[in-house]
Z-matrix of the N, CA and C atoms (Angstrom, degrees):
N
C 1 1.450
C 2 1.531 1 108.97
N 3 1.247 2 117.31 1 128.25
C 4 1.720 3 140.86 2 168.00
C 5 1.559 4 96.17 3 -42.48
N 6 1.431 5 126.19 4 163.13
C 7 1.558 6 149.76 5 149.49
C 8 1.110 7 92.12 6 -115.04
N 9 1.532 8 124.10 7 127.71
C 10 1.467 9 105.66 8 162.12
C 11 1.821 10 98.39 9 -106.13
N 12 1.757 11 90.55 10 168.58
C 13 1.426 12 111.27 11 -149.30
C 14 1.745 13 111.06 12 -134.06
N 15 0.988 14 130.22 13 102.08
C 16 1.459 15 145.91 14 139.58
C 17 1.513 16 121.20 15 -33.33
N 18 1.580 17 113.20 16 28.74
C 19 1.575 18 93.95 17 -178.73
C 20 1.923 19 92.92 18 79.80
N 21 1.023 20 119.61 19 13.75
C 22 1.423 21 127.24 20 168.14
C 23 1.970 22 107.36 21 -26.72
N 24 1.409 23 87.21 22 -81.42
C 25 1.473 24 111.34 23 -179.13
C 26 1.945 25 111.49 24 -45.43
N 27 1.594 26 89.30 25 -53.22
C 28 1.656 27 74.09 26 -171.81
C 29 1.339 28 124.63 27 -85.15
N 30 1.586 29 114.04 28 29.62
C 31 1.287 30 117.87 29 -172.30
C 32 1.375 31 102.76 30 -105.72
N 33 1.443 32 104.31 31 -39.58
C 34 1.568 33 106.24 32 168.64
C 35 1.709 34 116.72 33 -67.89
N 36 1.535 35 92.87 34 -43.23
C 37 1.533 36 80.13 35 166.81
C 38 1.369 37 131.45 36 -38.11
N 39 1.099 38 100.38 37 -26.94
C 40 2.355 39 112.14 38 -157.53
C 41 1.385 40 74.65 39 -92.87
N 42 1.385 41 132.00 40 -46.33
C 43 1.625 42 109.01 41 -164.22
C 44 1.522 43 114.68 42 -57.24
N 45 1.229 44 106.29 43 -45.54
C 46 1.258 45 117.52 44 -161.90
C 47 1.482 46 104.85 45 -74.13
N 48 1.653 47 121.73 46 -10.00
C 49 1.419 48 136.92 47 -168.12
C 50 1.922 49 106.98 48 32.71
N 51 1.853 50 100.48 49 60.26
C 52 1.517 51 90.64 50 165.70
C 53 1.486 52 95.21 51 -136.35
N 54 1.166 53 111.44 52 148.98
C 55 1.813 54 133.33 53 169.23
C 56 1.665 55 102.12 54 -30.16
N 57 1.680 56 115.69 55 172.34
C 58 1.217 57 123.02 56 176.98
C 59 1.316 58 97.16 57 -85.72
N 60 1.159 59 146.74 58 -45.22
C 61 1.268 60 149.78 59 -154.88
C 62 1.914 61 91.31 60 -73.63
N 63 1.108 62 133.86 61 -60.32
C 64 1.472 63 137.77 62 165.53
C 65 1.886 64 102.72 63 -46.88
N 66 0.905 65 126.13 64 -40.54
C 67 1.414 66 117.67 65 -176.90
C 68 1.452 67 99.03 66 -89.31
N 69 1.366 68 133.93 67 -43.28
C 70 1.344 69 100.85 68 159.70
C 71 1.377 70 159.67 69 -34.56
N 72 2.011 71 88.90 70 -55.89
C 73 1.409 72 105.30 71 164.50
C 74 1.540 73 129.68 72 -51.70
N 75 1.813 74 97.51 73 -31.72
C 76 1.881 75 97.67 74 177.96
C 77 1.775 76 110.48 75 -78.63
N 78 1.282 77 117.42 76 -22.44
C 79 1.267 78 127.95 77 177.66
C 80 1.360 79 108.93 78 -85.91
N 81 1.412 80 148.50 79 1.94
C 82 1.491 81 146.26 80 -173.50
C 83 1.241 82 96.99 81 36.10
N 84 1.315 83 126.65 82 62.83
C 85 1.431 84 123.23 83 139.92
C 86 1.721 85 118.07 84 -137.08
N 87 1.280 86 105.81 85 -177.95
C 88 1.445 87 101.30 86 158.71
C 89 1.508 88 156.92 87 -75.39
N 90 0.917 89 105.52 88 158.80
C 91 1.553 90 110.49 89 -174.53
C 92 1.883 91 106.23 90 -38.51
N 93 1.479 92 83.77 91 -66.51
C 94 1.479 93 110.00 92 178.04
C 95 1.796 94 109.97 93 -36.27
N 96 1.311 95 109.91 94 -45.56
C 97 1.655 96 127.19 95 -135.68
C 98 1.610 97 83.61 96 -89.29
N 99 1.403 98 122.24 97 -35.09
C 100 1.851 99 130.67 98 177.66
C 101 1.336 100 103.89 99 -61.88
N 102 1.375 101 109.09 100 -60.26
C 103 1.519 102 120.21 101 176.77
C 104 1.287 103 104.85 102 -28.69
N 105 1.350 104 101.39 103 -72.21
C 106 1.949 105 115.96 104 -179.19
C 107 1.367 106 108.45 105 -30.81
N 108 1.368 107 107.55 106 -54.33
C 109 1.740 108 106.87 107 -152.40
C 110 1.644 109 106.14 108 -91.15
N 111 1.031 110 113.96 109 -13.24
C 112 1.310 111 117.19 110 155.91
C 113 1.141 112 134.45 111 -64.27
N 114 1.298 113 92.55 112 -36.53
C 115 2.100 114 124.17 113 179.73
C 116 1.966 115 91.61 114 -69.93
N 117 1.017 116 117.27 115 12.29
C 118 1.951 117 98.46 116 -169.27
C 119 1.397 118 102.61 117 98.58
N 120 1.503 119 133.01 118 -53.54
C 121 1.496 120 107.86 119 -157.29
C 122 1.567 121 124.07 120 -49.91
N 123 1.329 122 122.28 121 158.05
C 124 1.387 123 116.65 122 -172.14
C 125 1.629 124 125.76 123 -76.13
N 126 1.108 125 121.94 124 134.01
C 127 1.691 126 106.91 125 171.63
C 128 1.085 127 137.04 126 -82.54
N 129 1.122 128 131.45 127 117.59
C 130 1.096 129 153.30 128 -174.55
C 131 1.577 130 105.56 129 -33.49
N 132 1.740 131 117.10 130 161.33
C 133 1.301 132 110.24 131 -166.56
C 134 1.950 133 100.37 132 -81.24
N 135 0.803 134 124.30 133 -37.33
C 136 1.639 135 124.85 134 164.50
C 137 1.264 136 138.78 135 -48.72
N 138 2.236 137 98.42 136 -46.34
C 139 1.294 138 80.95 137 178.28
C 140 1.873 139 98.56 138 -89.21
N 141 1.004 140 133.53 139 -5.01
C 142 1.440 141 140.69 140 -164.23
C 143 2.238 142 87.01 141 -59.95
N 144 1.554 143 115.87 142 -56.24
C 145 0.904 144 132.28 143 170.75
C 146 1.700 145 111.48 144 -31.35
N 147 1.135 146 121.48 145 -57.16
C 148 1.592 147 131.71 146 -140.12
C 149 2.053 148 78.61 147 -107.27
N 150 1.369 149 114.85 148 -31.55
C 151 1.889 150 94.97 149 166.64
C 152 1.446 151 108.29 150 -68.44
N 153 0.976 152 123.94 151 -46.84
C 154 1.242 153 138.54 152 165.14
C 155 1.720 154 105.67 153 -12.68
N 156 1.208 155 84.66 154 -86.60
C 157 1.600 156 98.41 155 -152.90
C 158 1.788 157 94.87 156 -67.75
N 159 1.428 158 124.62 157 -22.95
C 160 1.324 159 119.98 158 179.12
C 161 1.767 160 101.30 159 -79.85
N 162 1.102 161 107.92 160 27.48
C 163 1.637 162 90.74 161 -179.29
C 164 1.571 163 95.20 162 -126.06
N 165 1.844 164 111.76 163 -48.65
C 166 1.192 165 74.36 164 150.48
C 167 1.296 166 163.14 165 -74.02
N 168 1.804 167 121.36 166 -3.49
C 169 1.080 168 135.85 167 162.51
C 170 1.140 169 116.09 168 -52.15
N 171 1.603 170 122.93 169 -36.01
C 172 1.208 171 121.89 170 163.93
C 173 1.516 172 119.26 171 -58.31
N 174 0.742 173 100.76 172 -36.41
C 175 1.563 174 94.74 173 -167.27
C 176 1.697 175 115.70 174 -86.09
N 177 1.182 176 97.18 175 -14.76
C 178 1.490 177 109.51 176 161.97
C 179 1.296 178 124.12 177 -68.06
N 180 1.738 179 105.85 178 -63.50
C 181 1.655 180 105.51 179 159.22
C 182 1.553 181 123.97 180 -37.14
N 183 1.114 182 117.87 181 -47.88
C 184 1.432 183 117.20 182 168.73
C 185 1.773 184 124.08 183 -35.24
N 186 1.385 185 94.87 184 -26.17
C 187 1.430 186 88.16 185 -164.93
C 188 2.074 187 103.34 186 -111.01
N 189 1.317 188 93.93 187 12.71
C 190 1.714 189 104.94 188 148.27
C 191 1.706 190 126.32 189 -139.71
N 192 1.336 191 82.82 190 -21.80
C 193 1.864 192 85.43 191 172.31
C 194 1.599 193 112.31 192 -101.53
N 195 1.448 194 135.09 193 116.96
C 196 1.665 195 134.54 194 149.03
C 197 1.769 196 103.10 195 -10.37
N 198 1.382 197 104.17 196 109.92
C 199 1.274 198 110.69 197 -161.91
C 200 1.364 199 86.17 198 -60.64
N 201 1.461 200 128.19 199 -65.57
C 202 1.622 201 138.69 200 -176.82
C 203 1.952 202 99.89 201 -29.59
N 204 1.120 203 128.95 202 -9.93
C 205 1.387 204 125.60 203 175.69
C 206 1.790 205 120.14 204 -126.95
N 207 1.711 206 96.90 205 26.96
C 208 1.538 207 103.97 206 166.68
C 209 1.470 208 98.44 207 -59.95
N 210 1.123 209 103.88 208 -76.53
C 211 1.732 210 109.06 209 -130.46
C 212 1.844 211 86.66 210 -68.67
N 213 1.102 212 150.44 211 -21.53
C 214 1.362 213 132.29 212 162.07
C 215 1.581 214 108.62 213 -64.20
N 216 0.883 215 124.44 214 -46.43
C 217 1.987 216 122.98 215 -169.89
C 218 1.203 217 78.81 216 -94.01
N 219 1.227 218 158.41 217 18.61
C 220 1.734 219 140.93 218 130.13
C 221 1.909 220 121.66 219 -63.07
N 222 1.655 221 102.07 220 -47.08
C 223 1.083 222 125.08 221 -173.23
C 224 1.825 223 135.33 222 -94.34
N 225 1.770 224 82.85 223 -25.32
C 226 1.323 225 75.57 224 167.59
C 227 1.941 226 119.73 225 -117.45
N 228 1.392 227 106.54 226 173.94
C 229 1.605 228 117.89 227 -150.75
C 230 1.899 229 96.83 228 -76.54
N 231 1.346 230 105.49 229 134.03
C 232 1.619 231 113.02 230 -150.89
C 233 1.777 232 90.34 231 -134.13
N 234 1.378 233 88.58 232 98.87
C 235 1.922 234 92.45 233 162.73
C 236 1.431 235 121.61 234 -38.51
N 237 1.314 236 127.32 235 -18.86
C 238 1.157 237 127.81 236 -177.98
C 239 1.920 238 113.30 237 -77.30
N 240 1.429 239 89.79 238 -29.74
C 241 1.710 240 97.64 239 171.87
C 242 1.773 241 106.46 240 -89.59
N 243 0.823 242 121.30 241 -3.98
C 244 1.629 243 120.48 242 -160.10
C 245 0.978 244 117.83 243 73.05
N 246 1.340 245 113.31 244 38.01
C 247 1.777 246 116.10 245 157.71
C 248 1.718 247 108.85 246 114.81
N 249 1.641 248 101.79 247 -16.59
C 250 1.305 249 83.68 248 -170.45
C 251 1.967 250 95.72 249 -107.23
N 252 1.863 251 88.45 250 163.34
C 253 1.447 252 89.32 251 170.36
C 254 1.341 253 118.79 252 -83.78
N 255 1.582 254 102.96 253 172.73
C 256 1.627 255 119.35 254 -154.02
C 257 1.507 256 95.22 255 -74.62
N 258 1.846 257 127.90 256 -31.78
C 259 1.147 258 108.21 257 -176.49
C 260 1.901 259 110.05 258 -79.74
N 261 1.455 260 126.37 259 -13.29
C 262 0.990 261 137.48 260 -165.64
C 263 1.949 262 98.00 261 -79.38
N 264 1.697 263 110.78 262 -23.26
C 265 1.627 264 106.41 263 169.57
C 266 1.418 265 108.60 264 -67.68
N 267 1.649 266 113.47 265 -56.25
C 268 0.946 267 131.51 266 -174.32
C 269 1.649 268 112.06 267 -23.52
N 270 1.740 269 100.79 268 -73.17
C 271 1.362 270 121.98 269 -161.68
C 272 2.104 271 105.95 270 -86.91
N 273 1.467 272 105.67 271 20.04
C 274 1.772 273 117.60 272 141.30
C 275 1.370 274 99.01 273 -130.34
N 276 1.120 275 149.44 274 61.13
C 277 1.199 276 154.25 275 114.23
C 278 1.202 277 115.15 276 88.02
N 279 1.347 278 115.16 277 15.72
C 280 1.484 279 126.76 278 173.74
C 281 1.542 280 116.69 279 -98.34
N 282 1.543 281 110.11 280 63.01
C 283 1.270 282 117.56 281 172.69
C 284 1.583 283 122.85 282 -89.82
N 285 1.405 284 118.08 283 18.61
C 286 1.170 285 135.09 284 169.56
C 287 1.492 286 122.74 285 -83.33
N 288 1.651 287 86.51 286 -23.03
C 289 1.523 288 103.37 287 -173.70
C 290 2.005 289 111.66 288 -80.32
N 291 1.276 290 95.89 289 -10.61
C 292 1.715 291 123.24 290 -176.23
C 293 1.387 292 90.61 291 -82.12
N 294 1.521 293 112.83 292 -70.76
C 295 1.350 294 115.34 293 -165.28
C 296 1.368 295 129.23 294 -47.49
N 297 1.548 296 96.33 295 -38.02
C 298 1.711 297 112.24 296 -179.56
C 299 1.978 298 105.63 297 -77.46
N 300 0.904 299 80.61 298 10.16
C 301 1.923 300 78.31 299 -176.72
C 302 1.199 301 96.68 300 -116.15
N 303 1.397 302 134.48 301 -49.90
C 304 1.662 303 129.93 302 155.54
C 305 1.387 304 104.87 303 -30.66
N 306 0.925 305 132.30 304 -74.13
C 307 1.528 306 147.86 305 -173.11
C 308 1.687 307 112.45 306 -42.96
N 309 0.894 308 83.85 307 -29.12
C 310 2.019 309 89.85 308 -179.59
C 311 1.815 310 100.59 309 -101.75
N 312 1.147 311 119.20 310 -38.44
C 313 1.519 312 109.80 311 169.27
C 314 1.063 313 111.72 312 -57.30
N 315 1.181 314 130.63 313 -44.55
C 316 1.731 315 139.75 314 -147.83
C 317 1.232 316 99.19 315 -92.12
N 318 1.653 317 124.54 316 -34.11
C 319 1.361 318 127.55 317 -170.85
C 320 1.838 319 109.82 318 -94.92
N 321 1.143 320 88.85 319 -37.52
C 322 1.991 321 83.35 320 -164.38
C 323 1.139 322 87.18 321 135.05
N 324 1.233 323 136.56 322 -66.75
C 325 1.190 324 148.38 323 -128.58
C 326 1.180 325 140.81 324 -89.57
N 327 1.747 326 133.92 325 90.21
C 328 1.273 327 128.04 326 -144.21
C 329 1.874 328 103.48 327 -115.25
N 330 1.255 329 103.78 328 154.55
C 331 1.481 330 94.40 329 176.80
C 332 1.226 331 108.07 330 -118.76
């Protein structure tokens, strides 16, 4: 089953202030395939899922990272991950590893 989409994708994109080629890579698709879904085509029931959950991630980051400094502390490589960037967890599926770092800003609480 389709999600249909309003520019769905590229709204989160603008939140997150990163390129299509960066929103691809966190979405495992293509360059091309963003283009599309931006263009109107419909989203799919998976990736409709994975905007989803990156929007609320966005909106979480917001409330420890300078929203105006997502899409750089999205993209680039962060000693805190071991070198890699936060969209590079994202796009191997380790977005838990995001969450638990929200979770320790927001809380106090580091492990």
């Amino acid at each position: 089953m389709a999600v249909a989409t309003t520019n769905r994708i590229e709204a989160v994109r603008r939140k997150l202030d990163v390129t299509q080629k960066v929103m691809a890579r966190i979405l495992g698709v293509t360059e091309r395939t963003i283009i599309d879904l931006e263009g109107g085509r419909p989203l799919s029931e998976g990736i409709g899922r994975r905007v989803t959950e990156l929007d609320r991630l966005q909106r979480e980051l917001g409330r420890v990272v300078r929203s105006q400094a997502i899409g750089h502390w999205l993209t680039e490589p962060n000693d805190a991950f071991d070198g890699d960037a936060p969209a590079d967890l994202i796009a191997k599926g380790k977005v838990d590893v995001l969450w638990r770092m929200i979770f320790e800003l927001r809380s106090g609480v580091s492990s």
